[in-house]
C-alpha positions as MATLAB code, in Angstrom:
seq = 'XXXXXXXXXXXXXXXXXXXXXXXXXXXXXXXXXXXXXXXXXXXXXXXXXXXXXXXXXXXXXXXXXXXXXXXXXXXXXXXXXXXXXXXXXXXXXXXXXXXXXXXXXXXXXXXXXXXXXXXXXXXX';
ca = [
       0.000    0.000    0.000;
       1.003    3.724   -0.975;
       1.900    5.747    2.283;
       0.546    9.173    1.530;
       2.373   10.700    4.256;
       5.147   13.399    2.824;
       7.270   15.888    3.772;
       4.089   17.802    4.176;
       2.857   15.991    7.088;
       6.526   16.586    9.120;
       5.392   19.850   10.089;
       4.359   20.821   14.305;
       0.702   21.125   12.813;
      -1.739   18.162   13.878;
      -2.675   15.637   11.718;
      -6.891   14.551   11.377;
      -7.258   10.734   11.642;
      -9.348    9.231    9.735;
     -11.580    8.112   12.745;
     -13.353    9.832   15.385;
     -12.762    9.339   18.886;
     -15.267    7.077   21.044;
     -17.938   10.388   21.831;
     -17.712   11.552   17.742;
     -15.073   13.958   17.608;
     -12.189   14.401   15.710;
      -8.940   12.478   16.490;
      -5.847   14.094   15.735;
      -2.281   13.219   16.059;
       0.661   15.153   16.856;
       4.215   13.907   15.986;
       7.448   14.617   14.528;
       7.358   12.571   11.990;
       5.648   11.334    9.543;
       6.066    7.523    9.217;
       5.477    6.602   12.570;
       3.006    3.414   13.073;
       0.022    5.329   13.638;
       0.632    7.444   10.886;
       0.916    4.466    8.072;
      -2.092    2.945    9.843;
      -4.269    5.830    9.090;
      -2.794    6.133    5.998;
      -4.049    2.387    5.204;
      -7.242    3.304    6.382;
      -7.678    6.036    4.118;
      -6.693    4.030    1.400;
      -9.228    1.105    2.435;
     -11.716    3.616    3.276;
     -11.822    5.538   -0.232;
     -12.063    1.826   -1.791;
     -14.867    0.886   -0.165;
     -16.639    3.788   -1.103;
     -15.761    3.438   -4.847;
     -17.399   -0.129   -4.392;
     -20.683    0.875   -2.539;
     -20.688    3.884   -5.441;
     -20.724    1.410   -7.930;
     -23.608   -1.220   -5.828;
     -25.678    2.295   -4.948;
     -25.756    3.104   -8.892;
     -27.474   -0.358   -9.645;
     -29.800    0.490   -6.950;
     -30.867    3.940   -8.141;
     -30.925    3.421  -11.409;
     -33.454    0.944  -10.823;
     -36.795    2.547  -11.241;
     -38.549   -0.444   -8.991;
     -35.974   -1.007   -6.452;
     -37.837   -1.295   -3.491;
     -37.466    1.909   -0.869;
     -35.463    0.040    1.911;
     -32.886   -0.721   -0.561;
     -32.905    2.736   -1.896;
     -32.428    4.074    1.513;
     -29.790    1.497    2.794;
     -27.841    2.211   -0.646;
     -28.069    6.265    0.616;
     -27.486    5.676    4.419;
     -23.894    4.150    3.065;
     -23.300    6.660    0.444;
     -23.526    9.205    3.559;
     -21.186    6.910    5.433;
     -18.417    6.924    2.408;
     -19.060   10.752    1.599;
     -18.344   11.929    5.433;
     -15.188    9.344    5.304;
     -14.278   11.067    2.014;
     -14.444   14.372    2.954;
     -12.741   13.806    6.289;
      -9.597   12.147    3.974;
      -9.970   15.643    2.197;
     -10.073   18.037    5.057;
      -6.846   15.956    6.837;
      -4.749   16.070    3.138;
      -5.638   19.722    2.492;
      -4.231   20.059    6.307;
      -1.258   18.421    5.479;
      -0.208   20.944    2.291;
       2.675   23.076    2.428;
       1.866   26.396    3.043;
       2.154   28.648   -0.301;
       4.342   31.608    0.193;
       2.956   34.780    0.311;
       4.823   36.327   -2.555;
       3.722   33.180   -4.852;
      -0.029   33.332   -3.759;
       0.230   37.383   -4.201;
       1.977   36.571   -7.837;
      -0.468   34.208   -8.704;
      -3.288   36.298   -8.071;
      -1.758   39.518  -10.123;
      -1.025   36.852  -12.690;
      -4.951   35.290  -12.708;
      -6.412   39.399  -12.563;
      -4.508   39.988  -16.064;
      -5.557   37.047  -17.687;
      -9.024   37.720  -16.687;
      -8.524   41.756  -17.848;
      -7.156   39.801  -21.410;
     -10.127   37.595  -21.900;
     -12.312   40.761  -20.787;
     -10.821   43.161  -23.902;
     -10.638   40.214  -26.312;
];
């Protein structure tokens, strides 16, 4: 399995697990590097996680798409496509934590640089 814990993730900033903690919050961990066992585990979780929902995307679709599938399997095939989205989008919210930081100069740069190409396609 891919480890998708960088550079990035060596930073003092915490990292969001991929599971909440026993009353529903968010678990996060704080170390000083980033290949330490708990690390790759959640890393392997993430991975297992965003499979999963692939394959309950792909069972759901069957479901939907059929016009007379009863409403208990319509809801079941929703209350896990709920299940995977929240999973997905807590994978999303702990990788966006993990980026590097763009320097102010860049992000400043890259703005100036967006405004004229947006000022070009205005006059054209």
């Amino acid at each position: 399995m891919e480890h998708t814990t960088g550079p990035a993730a060596t930073s003092n900033s915490p990292r969001l697990l991929p599971w909440p903690s026993p009353d529903g919050n968010p678990c996060y961990l704080m170390t000083d590097s980033g290949g330490g066992y708990v690390s790759r585990l959640a890393d392997d979780l993430e991975s297992m996680q965003l499979d999963m929902g692939a394959d309950v995307l792909g069972l759901a679709r069957s479901v939907l798409d059929d016009p007379t599938s009863p409403y208990t399997e319509v809801r079941y095939a929703g209350l896990r496509l709920a299940e995977c989205l929240t999973d997905a989008l807590r994978i999303a919210e702990s990788r966006g934590l993990r980026l590097p930081q763009p320097d102010t100069e860049d992000a400043e740069g890259a703005e100036g640089f967006e405004e004229a190409q947006a000022a070009e396609r205005s006059t054209a």
